[in-house]
DSSP file (Angstrom, degrees, kcal/mol; ACC not computed):
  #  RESIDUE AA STRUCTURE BP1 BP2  ACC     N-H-->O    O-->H-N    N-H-->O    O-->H-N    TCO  KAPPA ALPHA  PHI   PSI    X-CA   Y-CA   Z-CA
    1    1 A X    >>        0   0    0      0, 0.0     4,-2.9     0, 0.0     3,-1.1   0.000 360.0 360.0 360.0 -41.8   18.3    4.8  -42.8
    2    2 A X  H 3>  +     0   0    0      1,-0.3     4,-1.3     2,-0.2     5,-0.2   0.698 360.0  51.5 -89.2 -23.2   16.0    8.1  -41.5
    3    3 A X  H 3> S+     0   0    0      2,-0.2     4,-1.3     3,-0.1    -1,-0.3   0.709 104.7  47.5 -88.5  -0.5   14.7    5.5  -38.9
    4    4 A X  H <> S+     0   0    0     -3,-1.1     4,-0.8     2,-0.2    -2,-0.2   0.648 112.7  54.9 -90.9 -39.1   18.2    4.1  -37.5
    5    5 A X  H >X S+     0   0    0     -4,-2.9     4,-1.1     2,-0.2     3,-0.5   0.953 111.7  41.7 -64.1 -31.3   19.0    7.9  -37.2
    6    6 A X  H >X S+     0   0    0     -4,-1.3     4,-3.3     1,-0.3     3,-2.2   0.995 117.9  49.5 -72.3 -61.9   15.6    8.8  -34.9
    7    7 A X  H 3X S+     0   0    0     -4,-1.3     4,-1.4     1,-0.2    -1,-0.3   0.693 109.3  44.9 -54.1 -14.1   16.3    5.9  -33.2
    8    8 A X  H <X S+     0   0    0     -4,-0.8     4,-1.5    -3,-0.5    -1,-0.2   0.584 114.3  54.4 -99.8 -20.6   19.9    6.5  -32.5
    9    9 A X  H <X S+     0   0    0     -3,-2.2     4,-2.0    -4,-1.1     5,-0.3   0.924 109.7  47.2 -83.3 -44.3   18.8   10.3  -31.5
   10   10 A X  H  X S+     0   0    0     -4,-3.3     4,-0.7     2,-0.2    -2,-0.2   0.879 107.3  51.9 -69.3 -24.2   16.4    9.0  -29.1
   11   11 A X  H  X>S+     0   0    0     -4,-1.4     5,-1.5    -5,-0.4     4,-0.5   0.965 115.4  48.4 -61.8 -38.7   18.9    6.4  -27.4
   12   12 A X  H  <5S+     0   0    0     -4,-1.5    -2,-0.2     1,-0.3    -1,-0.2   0.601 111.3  45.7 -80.1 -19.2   21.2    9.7  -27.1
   13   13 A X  H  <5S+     0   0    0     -4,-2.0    -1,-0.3     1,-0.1    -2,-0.2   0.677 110.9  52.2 -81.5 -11.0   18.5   12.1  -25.6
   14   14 A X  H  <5S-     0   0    0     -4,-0.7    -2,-0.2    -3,-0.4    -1,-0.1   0.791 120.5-115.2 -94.8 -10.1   17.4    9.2  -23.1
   15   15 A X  T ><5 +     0   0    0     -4,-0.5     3,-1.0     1,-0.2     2,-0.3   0.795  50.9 170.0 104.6  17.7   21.6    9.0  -22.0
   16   16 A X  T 3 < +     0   0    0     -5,-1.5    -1,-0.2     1,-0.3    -2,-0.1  -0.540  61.7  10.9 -82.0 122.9   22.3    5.3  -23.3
   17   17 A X  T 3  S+     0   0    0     -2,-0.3    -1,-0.3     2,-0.3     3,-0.1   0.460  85.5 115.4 106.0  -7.9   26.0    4.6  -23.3
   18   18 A X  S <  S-     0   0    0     -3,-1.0     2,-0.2     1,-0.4    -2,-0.1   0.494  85.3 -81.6-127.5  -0.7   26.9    7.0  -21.8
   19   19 A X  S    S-     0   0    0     -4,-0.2    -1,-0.4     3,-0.0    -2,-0.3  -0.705  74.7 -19.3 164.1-144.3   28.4    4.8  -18.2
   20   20 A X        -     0   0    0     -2,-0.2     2,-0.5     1,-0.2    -2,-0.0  -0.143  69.9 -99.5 -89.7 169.2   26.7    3.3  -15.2
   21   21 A X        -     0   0    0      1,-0.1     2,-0.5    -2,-0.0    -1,-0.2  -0.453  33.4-161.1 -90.1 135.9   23.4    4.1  -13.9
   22   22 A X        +     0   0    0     -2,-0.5     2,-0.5    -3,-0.1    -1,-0.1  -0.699  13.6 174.0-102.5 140.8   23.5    6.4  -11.1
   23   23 A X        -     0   0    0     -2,-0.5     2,-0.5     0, 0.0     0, 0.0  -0.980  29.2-101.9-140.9 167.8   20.3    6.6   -8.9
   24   24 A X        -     0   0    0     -2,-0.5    -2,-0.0     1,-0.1     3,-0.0  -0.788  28.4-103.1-101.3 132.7   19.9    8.7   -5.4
   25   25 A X        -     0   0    0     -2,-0.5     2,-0.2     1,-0.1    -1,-0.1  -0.022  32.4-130.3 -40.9 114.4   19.9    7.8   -2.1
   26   26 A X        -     0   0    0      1,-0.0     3,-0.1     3,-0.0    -1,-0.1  -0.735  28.0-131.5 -71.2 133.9   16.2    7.6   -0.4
   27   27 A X        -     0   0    0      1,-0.2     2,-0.3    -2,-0.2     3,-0.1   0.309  38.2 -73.1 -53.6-164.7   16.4    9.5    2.6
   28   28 A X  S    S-     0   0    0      1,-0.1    -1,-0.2     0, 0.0     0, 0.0  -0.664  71.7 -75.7 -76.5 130.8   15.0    7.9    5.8
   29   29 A X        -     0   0    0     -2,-0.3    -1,-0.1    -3,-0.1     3,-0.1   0.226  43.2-114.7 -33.0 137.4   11.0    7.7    6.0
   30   30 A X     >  -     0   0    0      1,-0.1     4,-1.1    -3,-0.1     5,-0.1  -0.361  23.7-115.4 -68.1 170.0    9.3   10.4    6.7
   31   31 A X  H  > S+     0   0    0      2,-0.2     4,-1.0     1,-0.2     5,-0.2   0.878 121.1  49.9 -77.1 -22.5    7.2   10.3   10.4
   32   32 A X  H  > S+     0   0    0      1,-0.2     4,-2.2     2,-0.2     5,-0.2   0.870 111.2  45.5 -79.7 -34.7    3.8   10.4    8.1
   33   33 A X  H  > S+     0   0    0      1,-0.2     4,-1.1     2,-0.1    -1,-0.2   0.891 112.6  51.8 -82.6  -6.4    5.0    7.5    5.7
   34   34 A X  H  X S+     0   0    0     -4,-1.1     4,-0.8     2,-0.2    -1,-0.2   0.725 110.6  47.0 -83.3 -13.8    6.1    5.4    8.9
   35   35 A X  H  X S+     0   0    0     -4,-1.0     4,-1.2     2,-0.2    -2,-0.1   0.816 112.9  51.0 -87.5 -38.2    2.4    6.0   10.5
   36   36 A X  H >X S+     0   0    0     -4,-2.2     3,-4.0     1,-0.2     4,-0.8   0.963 110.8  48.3 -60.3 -83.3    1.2    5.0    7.1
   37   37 A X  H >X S+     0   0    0     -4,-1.1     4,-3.0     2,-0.3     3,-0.5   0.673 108.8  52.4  40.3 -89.3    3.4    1.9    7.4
   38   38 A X  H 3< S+     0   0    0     -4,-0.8     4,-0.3     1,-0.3    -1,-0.2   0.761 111.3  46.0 -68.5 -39.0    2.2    1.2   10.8
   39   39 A X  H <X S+     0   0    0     -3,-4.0     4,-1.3    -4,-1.2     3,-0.5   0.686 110.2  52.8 -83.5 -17.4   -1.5    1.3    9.6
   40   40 A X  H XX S+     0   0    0     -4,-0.8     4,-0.9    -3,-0.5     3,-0.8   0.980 112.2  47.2 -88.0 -44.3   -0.8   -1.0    6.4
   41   41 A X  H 3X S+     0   0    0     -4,-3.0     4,-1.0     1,-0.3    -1,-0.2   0.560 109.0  56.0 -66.9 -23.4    0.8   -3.4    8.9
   42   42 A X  H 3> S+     0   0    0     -3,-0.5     4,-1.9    -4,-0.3    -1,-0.3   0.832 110.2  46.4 -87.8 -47.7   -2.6   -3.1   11.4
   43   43 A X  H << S+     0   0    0     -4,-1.3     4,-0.3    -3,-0.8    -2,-0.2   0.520 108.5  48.5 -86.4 -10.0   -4.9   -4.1    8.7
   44   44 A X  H  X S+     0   0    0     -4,-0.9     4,-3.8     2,-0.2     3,-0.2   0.837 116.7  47.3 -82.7 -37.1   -3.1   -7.1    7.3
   45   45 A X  H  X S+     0   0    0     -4,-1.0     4,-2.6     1,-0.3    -2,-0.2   0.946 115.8  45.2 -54.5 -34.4   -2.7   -8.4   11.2
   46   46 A X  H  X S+     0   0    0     -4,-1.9     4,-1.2     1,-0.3    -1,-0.3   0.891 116.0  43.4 -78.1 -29.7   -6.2   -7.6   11.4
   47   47 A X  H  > S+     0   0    0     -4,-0.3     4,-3.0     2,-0.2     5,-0.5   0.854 120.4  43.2 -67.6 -42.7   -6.9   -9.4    7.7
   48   48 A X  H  X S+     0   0    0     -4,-3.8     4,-3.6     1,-0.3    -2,-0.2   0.973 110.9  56.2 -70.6 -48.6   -4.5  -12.7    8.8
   49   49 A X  H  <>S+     0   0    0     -4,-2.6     5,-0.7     2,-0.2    -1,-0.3   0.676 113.6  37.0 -55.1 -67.3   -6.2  -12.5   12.1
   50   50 A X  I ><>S+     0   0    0     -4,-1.2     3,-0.7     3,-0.2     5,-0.5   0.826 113.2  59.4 -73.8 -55.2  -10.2  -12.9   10.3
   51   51 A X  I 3<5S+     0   0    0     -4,-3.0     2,-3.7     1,-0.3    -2,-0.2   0.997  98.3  55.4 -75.9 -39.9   -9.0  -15.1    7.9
   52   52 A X  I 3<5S-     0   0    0     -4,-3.6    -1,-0.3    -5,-0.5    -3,-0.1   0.026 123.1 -81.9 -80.7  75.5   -7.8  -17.7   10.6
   53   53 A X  I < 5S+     0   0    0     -2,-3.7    -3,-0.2    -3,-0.7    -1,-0.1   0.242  95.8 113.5  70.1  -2.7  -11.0  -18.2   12.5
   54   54 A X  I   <S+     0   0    0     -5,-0.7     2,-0.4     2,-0.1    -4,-0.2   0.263  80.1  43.2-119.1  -8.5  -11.4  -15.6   14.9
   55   55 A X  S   <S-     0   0    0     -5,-0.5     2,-0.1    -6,-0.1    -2,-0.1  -0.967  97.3-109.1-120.1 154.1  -14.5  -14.0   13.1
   56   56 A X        -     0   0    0     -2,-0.4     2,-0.3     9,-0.3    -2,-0.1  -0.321  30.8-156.5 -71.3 162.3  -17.1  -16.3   12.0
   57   57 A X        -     0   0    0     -2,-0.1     2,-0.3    -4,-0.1     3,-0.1  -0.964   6.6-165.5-144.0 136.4  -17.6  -16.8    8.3
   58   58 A X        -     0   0    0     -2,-0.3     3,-0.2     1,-0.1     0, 0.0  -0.913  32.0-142.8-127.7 158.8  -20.8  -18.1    6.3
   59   59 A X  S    S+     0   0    0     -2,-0.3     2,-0.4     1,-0.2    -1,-0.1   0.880 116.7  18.1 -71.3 -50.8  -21.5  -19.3    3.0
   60   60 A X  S    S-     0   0    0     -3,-0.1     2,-0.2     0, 0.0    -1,-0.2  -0.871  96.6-155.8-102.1 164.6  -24.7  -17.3    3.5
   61   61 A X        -     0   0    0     -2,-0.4     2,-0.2    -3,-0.2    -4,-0.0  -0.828   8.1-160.4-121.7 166.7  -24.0  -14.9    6.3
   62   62 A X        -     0   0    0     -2,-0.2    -4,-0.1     0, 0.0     4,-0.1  -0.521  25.2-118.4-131.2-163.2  -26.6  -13.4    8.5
   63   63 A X  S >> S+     0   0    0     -2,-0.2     3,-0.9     2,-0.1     4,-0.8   0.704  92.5  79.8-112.3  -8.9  -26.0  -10.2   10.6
   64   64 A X  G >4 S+     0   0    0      1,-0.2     3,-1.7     2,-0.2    -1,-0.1   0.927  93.8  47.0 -66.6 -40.5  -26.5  -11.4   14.2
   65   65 A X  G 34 S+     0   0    0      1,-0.3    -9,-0.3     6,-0.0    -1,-0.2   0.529 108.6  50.3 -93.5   9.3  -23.2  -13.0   14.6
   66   66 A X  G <4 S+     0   0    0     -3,-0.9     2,-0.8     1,-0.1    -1,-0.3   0.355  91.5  76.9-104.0   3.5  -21.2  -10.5   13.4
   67   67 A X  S << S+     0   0    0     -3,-1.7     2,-0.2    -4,-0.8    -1,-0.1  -0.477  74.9 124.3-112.5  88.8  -22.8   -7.4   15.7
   68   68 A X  S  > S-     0   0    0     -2,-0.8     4,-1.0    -3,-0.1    -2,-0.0  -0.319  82.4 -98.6 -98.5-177.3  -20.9   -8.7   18.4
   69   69 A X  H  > S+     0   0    0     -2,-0.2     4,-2.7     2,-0.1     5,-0.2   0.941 120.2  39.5 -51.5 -63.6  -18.3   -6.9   20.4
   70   70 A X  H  > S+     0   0    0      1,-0.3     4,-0.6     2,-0.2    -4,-0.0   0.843 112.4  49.4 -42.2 -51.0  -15.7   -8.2   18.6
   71   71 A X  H >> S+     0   0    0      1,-0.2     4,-2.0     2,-0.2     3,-1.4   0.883 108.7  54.4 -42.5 -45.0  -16.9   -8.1   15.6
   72   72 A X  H 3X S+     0   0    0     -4,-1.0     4,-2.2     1,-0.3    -2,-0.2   0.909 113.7  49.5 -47.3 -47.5  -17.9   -4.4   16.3
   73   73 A X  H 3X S+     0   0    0     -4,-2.7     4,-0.8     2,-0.2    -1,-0.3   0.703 106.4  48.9 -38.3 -35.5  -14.2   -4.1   17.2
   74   74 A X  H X< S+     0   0    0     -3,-1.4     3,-1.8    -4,-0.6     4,-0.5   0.996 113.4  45.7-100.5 -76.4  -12.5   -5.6   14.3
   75   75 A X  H 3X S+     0   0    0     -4,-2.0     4,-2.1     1,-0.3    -2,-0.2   0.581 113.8  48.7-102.9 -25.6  -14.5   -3.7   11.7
   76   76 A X  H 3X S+     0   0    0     -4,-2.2     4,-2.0    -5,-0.2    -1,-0.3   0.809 113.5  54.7 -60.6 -35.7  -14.0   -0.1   13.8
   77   77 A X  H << S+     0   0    0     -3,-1.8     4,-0.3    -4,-0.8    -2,-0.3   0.568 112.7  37.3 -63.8 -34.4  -10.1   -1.5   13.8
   78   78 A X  H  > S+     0   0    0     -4,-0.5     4,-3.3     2,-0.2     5,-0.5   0.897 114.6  56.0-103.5 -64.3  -10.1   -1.8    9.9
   79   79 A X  H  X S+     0   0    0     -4,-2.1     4,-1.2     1,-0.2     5,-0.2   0.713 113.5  42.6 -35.4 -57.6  -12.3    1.5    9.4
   80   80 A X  H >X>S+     0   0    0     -4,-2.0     4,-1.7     2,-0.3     3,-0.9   0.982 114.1  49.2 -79.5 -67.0   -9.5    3.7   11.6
   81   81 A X  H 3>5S+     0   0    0     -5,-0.3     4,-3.0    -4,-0.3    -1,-0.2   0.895 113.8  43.3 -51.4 -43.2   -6.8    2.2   10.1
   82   82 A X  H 3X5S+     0   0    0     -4,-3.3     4,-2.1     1,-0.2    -1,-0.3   0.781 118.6  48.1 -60.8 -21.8   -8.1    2.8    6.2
   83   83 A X  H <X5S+     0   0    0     -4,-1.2     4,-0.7    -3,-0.9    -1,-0.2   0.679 111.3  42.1-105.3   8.7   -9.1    5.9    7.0
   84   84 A X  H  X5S+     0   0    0     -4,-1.7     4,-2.5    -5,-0.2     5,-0.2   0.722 116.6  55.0-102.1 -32.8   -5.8    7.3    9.0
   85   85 A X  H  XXS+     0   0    0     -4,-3.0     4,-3.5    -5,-0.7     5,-0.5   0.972 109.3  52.4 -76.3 -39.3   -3.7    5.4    5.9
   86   86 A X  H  <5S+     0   0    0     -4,-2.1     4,-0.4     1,-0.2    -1,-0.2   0.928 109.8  44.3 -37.2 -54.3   -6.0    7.6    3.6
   87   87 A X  H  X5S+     0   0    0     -4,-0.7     4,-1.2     1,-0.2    -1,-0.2   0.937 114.3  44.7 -50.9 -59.7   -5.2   10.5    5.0
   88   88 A X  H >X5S+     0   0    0     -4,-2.5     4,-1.7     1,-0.2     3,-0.7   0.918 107.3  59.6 -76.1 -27.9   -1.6   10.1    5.4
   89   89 A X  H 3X5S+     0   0    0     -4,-3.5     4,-0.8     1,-0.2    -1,-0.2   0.802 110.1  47.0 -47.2 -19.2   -1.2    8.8    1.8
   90   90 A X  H 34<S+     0   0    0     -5,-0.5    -1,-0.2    -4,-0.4    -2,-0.2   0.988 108.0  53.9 -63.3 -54.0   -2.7   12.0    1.0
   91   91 A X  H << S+     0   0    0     -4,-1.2    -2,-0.2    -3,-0.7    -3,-0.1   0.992 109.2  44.8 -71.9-101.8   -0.4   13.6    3.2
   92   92 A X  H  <        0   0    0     -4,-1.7    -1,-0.2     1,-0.3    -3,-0.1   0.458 360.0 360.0 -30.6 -17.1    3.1   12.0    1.5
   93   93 A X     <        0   0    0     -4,-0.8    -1,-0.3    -5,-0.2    -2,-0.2   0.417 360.0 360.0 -53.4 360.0    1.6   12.8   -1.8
């Protein structure tokens, strides 16, 4: 019985029963979560991009054919975008 009452006080502090669940409108993105956004979106292309062929891939890998210009590119490309989405995740905290 002294546990049907706690439990029936905790349903009534959390609001249960009490009609429909109301939640609030999210405003529009902010310009820092849209930049964030914009970077998540740079780093998958750039991931979909490496995973279908367009860097070379070894079982063992060596380094010569990855310090290419592209390569150099693609991995400066991933670096700026993780470290501008850090930042603004920071940022939107």
């Amino acid at each position: 019985l002294e546990r049907g009452i706690d439990i029936s006080e905790a349903m009534v502090a959390r609001g249960y029963g009490i009609g429909p669940i109301v939640r609030l409108p999210e405003g529009p993105h902010t310009r820092a979560e849209r930049a964030l956004l914009l970077c998540g979106a740079i780093a998958a292309g750039v991931a979909v991009v490496t995973l279908a062929g367009a860097a070379a891939y070894d079982v063992y890998p060596i380094a010569d054919p990855i310090l290419t210009p592209a390569g150099l590119a693609l991995a400066g490309l991933v670096l700026a975008a993780g470290t501008t989405g850090a930042l603004l995740a920071r940022r939107v905290r």
